[in-house]
C-alpha positions in Angstrom: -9.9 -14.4 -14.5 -8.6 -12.1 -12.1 -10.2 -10.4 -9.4 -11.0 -6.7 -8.8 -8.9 -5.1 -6.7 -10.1 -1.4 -6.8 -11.6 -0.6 -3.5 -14.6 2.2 -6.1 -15.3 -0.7 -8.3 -15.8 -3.4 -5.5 -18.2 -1.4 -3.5 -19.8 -0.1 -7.2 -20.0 -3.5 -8.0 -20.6 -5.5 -4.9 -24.0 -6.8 -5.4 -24.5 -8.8 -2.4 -26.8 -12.2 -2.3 -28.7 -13.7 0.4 -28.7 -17.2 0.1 -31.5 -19.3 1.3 -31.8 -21.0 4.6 -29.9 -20.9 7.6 -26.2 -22.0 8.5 -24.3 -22.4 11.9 -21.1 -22.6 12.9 -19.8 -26.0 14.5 -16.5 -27.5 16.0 -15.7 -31.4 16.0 -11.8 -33.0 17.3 -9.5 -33.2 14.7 -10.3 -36.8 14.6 -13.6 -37.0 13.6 -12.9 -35.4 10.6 -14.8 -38.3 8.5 -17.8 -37.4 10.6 -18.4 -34.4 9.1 -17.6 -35.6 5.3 -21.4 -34.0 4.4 -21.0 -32.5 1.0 -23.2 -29.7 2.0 -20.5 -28.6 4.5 -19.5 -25.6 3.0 -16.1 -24.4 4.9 -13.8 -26.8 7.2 -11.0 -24.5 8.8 -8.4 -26.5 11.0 -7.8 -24.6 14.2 -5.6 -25.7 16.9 -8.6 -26.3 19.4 -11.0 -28.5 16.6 -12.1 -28.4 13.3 -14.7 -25.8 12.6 -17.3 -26.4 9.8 -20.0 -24.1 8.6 -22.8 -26.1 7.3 -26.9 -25.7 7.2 -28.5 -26.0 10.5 -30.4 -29.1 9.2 -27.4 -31.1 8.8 -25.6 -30.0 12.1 -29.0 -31.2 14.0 -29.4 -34.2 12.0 -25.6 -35.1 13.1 -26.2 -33.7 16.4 -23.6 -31.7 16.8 -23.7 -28.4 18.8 -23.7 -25.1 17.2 -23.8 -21.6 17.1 -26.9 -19.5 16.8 -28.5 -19.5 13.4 -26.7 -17.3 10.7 -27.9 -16.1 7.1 -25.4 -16.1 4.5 -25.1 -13.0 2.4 -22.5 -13.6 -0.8 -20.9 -10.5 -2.5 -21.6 -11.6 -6.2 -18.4 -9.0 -7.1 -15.0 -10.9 -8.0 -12.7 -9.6 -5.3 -9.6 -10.4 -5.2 -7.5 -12.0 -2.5 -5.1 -9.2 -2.9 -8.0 -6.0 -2.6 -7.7 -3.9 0.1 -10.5 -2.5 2.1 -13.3 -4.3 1.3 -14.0 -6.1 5.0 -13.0 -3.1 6.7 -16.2 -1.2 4.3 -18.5 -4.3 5.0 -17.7 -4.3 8.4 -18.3 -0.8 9.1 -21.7 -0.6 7.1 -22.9 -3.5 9.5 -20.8 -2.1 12.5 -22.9 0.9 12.0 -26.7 -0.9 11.9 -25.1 -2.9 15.0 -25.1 -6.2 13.1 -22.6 -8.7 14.1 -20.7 -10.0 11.0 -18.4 -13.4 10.1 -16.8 -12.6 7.2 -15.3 -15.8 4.8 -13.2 -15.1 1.8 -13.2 -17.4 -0.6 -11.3 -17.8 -3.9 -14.3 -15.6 -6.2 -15.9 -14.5 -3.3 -16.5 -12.8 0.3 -19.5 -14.5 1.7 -20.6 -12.7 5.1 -22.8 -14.6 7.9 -25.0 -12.4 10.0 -27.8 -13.6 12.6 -30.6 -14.9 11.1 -32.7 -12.1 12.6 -30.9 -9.2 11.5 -30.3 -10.6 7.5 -33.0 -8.1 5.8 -31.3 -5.3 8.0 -27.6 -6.6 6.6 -28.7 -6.9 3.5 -30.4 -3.6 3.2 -27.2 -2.0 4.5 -24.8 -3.5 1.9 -27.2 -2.2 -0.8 -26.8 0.9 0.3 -22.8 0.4 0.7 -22.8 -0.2 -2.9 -25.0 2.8 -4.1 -22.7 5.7 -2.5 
């Protein structure tokens, strides 16, 4: 199935998700690679500085590893594909203009936006109304 790629139907159809719990971002050497083999990892990106993981905040304290401030995950349930144009730059203004800092992941079906823990609701809230106009 192919994604959407209208920038109307996106935002019409974004439906955004917040997921439960609380995820942080983490960096490890390139050579500890099998430390991190957790499935509940949910992105690895190779940088040249490290490997950075986004995983639940239970498994980076249970490995120990440092991290970033707590973040809530908020999936947009609408298809998007790789190709559309415009829909971070909407996302990013509707949370630009609540003053929430976003981390915005594409993935293959979806974008999938982390936010501070605190300010989720407020995200969330915001995104909804993204979709409504």
């Amino acid at each position: 199935m192919n994604g959407i790629t209208d920038l109307d139907r996106l935002l019409a159809e974004l439906e955004p998700s917040l997921a439960g719990g609380e995820f942080v971002f983490c960096t490890v050497p390139h050579e500890d690679v099998a430390r991190t083999s957790d499935p509940r990892v949910l992105c690895y990106f190779r940088e040249r500085e490290g490997l950075t993981l986004i995983l639940p905040a239970e498994v980076a304290v249970a490995e120990e590893l440092a991290a970033s401030a707590p973040m809530r995950m908020i999936t947009l349930t609408v298809h998007s594909s790789l190709e559309a144009v415009g829909l971070t730059a909407a996302v990013s203004a509707a949370l630009t203009g609540e003053g929430v800092s976003a981390n915005v992941v594409a993935a293959y079906h979806h974008d999938h936006i982390f936010v501070p823990a605190a300010d989720a609701e407020r995200a969330l809230e915001a995104l909804r109304r993204l979709s409504r106009r």
